[in-house]
MIKELUM-994477 format. One record per residue (C-alpha): residue number from 1; residue in three letters; x, y, z. Coordinates in pm, 1 decimal, decimal comma, m for minus. Each point is the difference from the previous one (the first is absolute). Example, Ala and Ser with C-alpha at 12.3 -4.5 7.8 and 13.67 -1.06 7.14 Angstrom:
+--------+-------+----------+----------+----------+
: vexvex : lolum :        X :        Y :        Z :
+--------+-------+----------+----------+----------+
:      1 :   ala :   1230,0 :   m450,0 :    780,0 :
:      2 :   ser :    137,0 :    344,0 :    m66,0 :
+--------+-------+----------+----------+----------+
END
This chain:
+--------+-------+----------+----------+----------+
: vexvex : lolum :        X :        Y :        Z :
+--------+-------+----------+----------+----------+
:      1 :   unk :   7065,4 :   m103,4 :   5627,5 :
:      2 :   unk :    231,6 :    233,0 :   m236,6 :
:      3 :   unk :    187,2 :    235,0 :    140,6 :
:      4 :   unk :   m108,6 :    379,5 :    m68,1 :
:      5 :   unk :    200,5 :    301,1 :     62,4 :
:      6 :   unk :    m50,7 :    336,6 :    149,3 :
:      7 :   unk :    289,4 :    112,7 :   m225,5 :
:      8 :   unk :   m122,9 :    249,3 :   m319,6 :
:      9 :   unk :    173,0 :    m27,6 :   m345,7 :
:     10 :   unk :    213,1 :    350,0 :     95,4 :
:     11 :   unk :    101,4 :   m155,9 :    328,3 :
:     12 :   unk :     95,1 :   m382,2 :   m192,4 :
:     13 :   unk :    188,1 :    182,2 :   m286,4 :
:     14 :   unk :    205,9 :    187,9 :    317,7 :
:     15 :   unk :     81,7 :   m322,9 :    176,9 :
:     16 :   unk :    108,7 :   m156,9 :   m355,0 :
:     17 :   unk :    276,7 :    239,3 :    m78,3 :
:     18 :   unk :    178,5 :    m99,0 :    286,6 :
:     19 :   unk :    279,5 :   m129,5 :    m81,8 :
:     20 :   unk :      8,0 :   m377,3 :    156,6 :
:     21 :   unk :   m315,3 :     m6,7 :     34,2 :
:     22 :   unk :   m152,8 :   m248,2 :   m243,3 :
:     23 :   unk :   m326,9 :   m126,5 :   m149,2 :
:     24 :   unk :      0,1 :   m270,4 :    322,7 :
:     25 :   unk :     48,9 :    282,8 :    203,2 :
:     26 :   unk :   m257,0 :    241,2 :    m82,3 :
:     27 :   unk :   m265,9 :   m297,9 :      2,7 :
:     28 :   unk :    107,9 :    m79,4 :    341,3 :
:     29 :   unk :     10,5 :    412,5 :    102,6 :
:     30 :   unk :   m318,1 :     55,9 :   m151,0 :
:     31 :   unk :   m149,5 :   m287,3 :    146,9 :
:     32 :   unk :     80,2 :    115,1 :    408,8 :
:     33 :   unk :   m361,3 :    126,1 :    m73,9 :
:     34 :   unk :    164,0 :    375,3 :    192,9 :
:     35 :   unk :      4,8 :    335,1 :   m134,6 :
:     36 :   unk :    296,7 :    140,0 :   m258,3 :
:     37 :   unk :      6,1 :    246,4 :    304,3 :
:     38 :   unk :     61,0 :   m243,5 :    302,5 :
:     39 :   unk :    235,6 :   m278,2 :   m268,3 :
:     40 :   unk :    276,2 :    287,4 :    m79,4 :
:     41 :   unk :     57,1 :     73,9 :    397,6 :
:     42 :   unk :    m21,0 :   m367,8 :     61,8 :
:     43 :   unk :    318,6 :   m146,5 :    160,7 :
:     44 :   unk :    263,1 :   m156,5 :   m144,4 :
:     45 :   unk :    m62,4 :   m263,7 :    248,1 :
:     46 :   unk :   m352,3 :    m65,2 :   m194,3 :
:     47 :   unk :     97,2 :    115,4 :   m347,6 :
:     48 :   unk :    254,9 :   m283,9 :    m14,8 :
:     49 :   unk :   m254,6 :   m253,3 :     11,9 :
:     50 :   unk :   m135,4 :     68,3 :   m334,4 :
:     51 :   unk :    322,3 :    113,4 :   m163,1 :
:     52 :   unk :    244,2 :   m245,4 :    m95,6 :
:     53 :   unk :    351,2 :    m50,1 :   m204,3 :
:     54 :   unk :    363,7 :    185,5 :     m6,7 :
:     55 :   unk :   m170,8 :    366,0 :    m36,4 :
:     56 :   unk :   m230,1 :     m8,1 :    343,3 :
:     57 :   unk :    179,7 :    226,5 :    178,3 :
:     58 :   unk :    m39,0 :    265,9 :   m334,4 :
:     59 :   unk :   m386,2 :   m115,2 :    m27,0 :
:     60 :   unk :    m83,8 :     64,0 :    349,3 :
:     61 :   unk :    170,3 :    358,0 :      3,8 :
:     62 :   unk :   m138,0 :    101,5 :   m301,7 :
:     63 :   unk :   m377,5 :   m114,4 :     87,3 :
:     64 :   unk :     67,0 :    209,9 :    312,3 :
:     65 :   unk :    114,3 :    310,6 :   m201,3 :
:     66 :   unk :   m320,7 :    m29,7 :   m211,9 :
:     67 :   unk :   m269,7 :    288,8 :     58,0 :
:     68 :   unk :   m312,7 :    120,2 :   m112,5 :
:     69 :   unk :    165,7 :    275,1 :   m243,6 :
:     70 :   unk :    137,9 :   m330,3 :   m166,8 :
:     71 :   unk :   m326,7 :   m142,9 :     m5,9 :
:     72 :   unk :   m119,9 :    354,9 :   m118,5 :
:     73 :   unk :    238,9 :    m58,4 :   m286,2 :
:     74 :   unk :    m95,1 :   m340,8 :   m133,3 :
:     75 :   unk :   m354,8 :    158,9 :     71,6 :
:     76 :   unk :     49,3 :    224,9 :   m289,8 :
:     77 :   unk :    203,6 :   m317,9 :   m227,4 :
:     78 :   unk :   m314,7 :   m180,8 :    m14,6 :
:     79 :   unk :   m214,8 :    336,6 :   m114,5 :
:     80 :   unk :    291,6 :    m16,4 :   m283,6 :
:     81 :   unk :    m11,3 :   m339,6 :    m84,8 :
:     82 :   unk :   m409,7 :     36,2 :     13,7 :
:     83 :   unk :     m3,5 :    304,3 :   m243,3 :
:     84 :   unk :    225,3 :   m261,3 :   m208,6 :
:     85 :   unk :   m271,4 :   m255,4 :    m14,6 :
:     86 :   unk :    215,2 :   m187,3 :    198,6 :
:     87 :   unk :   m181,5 :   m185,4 :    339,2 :
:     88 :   unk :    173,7 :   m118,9 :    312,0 :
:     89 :   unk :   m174,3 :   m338,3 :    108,9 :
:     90 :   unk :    108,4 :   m170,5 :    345,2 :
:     91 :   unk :    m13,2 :   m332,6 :    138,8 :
:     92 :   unk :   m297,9 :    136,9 :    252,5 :
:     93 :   unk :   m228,1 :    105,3 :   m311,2 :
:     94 :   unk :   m269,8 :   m228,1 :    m77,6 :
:     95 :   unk :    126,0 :    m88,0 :   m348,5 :
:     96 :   unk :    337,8 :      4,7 :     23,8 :
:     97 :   unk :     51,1 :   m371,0 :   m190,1 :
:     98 :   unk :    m76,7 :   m272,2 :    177,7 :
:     99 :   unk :    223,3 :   m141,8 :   m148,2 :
:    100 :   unk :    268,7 :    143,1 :    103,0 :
:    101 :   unk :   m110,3 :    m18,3 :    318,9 :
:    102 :   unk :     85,9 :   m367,0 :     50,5 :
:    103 :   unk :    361,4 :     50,4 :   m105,8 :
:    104 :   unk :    299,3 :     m8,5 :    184,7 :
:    105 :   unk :     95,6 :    332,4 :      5,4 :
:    106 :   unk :   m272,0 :    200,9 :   m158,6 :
:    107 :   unk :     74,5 :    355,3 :    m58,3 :
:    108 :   unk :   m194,3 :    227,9 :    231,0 :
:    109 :   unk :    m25,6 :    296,9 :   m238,5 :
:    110 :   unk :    m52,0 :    m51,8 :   m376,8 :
:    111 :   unk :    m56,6 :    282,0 :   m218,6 :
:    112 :   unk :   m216,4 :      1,6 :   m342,9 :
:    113 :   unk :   m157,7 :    146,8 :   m272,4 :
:    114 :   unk :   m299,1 :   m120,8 :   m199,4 :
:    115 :   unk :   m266,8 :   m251,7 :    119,3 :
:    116 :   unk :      6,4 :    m57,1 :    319,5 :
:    117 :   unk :   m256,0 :   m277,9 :     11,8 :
:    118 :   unk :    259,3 :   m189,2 :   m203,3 :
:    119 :   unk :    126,4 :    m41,1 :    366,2 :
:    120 :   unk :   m191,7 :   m294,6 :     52,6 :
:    121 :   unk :    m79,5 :   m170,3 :   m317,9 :
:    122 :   unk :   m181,3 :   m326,1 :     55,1 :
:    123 :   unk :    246,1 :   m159,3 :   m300,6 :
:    124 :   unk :    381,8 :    118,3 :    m89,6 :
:    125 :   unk :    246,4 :   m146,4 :   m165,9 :
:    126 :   unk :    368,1 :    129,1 :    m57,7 :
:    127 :   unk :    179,7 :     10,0 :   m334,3 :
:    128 :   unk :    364,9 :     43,6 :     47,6 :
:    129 :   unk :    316,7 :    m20,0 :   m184,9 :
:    130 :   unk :    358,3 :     62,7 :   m191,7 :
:    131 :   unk :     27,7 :    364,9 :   m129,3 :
:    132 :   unk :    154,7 :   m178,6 :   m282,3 :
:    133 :   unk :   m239,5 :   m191,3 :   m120,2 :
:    134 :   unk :    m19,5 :   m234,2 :   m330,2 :
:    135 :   unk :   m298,1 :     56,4 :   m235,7 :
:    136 :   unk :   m200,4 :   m360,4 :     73,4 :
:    137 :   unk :     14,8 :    118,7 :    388,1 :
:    138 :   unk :    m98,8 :    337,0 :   m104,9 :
:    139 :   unk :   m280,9 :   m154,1 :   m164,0 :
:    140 :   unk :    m57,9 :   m268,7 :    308,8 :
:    141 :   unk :     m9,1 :    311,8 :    204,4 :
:    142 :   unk :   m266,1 :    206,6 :   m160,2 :
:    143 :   unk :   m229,8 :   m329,4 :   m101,3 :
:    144 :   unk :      8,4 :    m81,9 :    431,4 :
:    145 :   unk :    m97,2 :    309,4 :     79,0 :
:    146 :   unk :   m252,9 :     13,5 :   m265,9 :
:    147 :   unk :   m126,9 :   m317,2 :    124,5 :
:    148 :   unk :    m49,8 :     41,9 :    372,6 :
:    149 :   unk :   m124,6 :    353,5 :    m16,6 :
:    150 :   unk :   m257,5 :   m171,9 :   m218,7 :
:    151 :   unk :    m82,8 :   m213,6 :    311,9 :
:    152 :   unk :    m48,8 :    277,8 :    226,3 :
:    153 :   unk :    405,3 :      6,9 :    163,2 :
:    154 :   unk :    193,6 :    344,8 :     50,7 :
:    155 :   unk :    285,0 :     22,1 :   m194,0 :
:    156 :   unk :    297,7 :     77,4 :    219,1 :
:    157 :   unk :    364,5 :     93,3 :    m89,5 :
:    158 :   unk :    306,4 :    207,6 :     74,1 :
:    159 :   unk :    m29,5 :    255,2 :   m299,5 :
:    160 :   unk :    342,2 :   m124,8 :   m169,2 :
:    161 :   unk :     52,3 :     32,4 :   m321,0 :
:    162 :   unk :      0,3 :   m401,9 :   m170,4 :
:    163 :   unk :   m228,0 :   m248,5 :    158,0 :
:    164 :   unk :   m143,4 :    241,0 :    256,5 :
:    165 :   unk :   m132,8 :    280,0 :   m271,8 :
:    166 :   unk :   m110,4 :   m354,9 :   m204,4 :
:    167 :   unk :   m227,4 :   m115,0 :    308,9 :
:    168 :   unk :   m179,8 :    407,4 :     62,8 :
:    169 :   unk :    m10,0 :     49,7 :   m418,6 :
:    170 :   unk :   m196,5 :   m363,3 :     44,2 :
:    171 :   unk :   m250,5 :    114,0 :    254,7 :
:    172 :   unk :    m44,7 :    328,1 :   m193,1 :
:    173 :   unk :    m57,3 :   m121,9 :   m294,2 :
:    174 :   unk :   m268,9 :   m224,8 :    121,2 :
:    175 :   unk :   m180,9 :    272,7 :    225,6 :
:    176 :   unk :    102,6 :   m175,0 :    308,6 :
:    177 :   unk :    159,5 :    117,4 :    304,6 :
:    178 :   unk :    362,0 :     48,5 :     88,0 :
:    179 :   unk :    231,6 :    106,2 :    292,0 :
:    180 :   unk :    345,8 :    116,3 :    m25,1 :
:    181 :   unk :    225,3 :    m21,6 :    332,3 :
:    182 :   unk :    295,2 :    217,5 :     10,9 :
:    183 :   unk :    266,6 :    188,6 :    243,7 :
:    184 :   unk :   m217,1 :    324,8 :    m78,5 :
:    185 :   unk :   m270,3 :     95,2 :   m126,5 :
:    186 :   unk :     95,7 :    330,8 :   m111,6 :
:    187 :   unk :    336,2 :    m38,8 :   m150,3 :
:    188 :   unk :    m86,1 :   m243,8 :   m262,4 :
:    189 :   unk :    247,0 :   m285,1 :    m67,7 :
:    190 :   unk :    134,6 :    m67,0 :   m298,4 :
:    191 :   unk :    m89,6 :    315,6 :   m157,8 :
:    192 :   unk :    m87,7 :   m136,4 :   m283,6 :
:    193 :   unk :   m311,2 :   m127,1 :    132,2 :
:    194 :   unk :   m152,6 :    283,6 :    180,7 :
:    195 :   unk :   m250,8 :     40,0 :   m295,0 :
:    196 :   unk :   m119,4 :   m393,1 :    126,5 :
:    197 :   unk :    m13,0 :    130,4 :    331,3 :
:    198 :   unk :   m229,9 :    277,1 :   m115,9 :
:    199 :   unk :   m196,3 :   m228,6 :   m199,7 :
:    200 :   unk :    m18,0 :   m243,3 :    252,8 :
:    201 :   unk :   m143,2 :    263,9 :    271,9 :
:    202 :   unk :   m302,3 :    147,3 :   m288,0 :
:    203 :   unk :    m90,7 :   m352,6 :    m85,1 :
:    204 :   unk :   m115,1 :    m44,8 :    332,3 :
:    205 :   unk :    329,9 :   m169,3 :    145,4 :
:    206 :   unk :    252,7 :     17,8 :    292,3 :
:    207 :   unk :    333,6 :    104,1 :     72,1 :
:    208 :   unk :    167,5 :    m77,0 :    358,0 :
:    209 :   unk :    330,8 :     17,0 :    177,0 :
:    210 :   unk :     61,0 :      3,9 :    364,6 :
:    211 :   unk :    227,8 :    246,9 :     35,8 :
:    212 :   unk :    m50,4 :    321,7 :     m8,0 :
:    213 :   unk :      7,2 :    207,1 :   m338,2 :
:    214 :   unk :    311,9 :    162,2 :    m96,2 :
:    215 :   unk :    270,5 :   m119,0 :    177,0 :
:    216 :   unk :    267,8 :   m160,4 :    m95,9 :
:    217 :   unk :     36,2 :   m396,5 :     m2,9 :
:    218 :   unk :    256,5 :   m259,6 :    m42,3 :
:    219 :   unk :    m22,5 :   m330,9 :   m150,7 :
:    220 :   unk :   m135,8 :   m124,6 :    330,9 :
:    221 :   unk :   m312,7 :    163,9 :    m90,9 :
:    222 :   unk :    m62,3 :   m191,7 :   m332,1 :
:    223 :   unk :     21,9 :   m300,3 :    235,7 :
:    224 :   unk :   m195,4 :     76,7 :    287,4 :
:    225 :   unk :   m266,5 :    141,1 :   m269,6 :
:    226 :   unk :     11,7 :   m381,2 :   m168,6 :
:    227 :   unk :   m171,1 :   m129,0 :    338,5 :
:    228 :   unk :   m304,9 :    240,4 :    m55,3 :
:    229 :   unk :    m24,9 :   m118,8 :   m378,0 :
:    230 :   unk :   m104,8 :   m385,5 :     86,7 :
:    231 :   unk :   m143,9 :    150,3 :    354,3 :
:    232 :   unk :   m252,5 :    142,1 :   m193,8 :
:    233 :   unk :    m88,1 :   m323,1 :   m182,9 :
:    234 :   unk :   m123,8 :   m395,5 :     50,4 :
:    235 :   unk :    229,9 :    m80,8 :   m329,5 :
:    236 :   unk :    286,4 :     85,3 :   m133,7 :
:    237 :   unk :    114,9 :     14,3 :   m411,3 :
:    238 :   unk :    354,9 :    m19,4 :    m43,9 :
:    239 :   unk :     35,4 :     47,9 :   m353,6 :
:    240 :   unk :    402,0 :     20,8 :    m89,2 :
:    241 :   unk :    314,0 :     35,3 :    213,4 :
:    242 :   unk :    337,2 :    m63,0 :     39,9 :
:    243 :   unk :    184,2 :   m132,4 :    321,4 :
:    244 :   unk :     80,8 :    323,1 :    140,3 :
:    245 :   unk :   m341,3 :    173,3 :    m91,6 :
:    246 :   unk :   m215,1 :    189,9 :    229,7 :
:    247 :   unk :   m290,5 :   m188,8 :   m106,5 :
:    248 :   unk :    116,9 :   m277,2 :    195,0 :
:    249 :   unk :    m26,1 :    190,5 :    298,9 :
:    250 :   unk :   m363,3 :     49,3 :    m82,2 :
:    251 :   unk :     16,6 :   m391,9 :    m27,1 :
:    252 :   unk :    205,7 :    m37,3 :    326,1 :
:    253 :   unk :   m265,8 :    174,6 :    234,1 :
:    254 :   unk :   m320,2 :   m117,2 :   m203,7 :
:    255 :   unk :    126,4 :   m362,3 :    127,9 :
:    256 :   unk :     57,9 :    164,5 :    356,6 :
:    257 :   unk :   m386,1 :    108,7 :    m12,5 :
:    258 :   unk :    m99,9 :   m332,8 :   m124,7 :
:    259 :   unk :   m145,6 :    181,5 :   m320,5 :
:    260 :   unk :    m20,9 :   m226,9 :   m320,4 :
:    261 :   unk :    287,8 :     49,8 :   m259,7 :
:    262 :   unk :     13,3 :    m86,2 :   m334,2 :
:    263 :   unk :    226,8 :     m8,3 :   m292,3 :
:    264 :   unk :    m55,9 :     m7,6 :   m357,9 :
:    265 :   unk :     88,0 :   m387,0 :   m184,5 :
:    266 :   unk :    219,9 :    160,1 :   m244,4 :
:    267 :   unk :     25,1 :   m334,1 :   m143,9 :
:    268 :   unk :   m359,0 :     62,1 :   m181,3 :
:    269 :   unk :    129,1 :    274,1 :   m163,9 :
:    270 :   unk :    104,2 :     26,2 :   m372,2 :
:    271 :   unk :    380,7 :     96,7 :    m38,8 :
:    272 :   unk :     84,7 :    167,7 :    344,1 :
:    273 :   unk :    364,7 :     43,3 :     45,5 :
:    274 :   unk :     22,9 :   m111,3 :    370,9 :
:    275 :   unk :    257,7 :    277,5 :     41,3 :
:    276 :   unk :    142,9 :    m62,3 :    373,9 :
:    277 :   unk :      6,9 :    343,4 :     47,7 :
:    278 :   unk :   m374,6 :     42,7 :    m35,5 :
:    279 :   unk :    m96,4 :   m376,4 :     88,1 :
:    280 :   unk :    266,6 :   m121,8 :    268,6 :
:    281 :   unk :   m230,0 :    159,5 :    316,0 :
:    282 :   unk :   m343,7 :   m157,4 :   m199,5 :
:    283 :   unk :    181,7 :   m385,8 :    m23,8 :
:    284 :   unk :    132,1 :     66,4 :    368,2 :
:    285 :   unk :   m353,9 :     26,3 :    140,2 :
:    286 :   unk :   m141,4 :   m292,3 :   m211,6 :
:    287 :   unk :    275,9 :   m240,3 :     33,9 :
:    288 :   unk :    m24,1 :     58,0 :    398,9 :
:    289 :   unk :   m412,2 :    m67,6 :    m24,5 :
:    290 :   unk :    m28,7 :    334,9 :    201,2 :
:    291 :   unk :   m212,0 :    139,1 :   m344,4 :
:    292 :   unk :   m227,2 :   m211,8 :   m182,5 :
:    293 :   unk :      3,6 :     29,1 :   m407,6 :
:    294 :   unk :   m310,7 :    143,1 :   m185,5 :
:    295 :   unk :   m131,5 :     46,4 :   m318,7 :
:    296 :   unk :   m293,9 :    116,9 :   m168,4 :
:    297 :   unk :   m184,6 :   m332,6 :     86,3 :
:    298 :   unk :     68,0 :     17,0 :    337,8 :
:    299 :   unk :   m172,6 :    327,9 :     89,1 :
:    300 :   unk :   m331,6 :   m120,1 :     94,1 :
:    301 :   unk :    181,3 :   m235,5 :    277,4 :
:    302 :   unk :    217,9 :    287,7 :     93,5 :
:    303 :   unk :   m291,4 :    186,4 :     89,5 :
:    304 :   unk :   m117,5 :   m249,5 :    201,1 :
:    305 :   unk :    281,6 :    m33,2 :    157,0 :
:    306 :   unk :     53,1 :    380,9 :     85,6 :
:    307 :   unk :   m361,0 :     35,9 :    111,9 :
:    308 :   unk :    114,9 :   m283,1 :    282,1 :
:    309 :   unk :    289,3 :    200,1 :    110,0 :
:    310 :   unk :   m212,1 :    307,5 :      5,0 :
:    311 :   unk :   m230,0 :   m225,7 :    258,9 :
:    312 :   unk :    267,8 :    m98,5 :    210,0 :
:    313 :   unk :    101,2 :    357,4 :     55,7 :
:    314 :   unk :   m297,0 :     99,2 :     94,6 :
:    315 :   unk :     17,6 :   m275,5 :    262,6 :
:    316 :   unk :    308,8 :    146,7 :    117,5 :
:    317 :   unk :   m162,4 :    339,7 :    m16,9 :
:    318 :   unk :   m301,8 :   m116,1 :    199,4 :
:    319 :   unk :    247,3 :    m63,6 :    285,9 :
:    320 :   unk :     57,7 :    344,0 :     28,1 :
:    321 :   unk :   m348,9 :    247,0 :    133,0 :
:    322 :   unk :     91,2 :    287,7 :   m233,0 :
:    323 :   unk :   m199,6 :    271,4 :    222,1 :
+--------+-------+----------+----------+----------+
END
């Protein structure tokens, strides 16, 4: 059986903002299955158990300083974000994504705004990429999209301007569905595309981050927020990158979910420039077999092959009784 949690959103946002106490940590404190009330005058003696690394000693006095004017507080953050349009969605609700659920370290609050039954789309594919894209990947970019939202497949991306704006503009322009996962939801980044975030959310769309709107984040953020970008998918699109791109961190942890990855076979394509800034990451992945090469003749086979993947994650999924 899953765990469940006698925790509220109020009391889960509280034990977050501890510092030290991590997204580990408040899975394991939620899931004690004791009150807010009876977890914050726990011991340290039984707090330690659940709290680990070089900051335990700060986590455990800081749960213990929590209270229920805190709680009061984060009571009245939600009503904010809510007024916003914005929800708060735990790993306890019923569709939280599943799959996320089956990940590593899945985050155990995610905040969004839009569709939330884009949650748990049956098909989803991500489109990812170089901010600096040529015009043939461009092009590559939108024509995907185009193609698999066709097919029935959520559109997902990180919002960026280049490839990423390429792979939403695709699913928009064919009707279809997309999903944009950020480090907020609020504070649109880049600013230049908070109009596609807009457009995105009225065309029926989703935006989602899992931290908490309007802070302030570091580069570690853009990372951890890559995981969530092939989470949300069976397949994976990486369109253009260099070396050193943050696409091939999307790339990285799409192989570490064993979702499918594929790379376009530039080779096919009339006078690209096979710039190494914008191609090195792309011939990296293809030269190591850990993405396959595609075309436009290969789609029907890729969908085949992501509708597999999707099968064997529900497998996985099945091993877990949801509630």
């Amino acid at each position: 059986m899953a765990s469940k949690t006698k925790l509220t959103k109020a009391e889960l946002l509280a034990l977050s903002s501890v510092k030290g106490v991590g997204i580990q940590s408040v899975k394991s404190l939620a899931e004690t299955n004791i009150s807010f009330d009876d977890l914050i005058s726990s011991t340290p003696e039984f707090l330690e158990k659940w709290i680990k690394g070089a900051n335990r000693t700060e986590a455990i006095a800081g749960i213990n300083a929590l209270s229920g004017d805190i709680v009061k507080r984060f009571s009245l953050k939600i009503e904010n974000l809510e007024n916003k349009d914005i929800e708060v969605v735990t790993l306890w609700d019923q569709d939280y994504p599943d799959l996320y659920r089956i990940l590593r370290n899945p985050p155990p609050l995610i905040y969004i705004r839009g569709n939330r039954a884009l949650l748990n789309s049956p098909k989803s594919v991500a489109v990812v990429g170089t901010r600096n894209s040529s015009r043939q990947a461009h092009q590559i970019a939108v024509a995907t999209a185009e193609e698999f939202s066709s097919r029935g497949y959520l559109i997902v991306s990180g919002l960026a301007e280049g490839i990423d704006t390429a792979g939403h503009l695709g699913a928009l322009k064919n009707q279809g569905e997309t999903a944009a996962i950020l480090v907020d939801v609020e504070d649109i980044y880049p600013k230049a595309n908070k109009k596609l975030a807009e457009d995105i959310v009225s065309s029926n769309g989703l935006l989602l981050s899992e931290n908490f709107p309007g802070q302030a984040f570091g580069k570690a953020a853009f990372v951890s927020r890559d995981r969530l970008q092939s989470g949300l998918c069976v397949g994976v699109f990486a369109i253009e990158s260099g070396v050193k791109g943050g696409t091939m961190h999307t790339a990285r942890f799409a192989r570490e979910q064993s979702r499918l990855l594929y790379c376009p076979d530039y080779s096919l394509v009339k006078d690209y420039s096979f710039n190494w800034d914008q191609y090195s990451g792309i011939q990296k992945l293809i030269d190591s077999g850990e993405a396959r090469k595609y075309s436009a003749k290969d789609y029907n086979t890729i969908n085949e092959n992501l509708l597999n993947v999707r099968e064997k994650l529900r497998s996985d999924l099945s091993q877990i009784s949801l509630f």
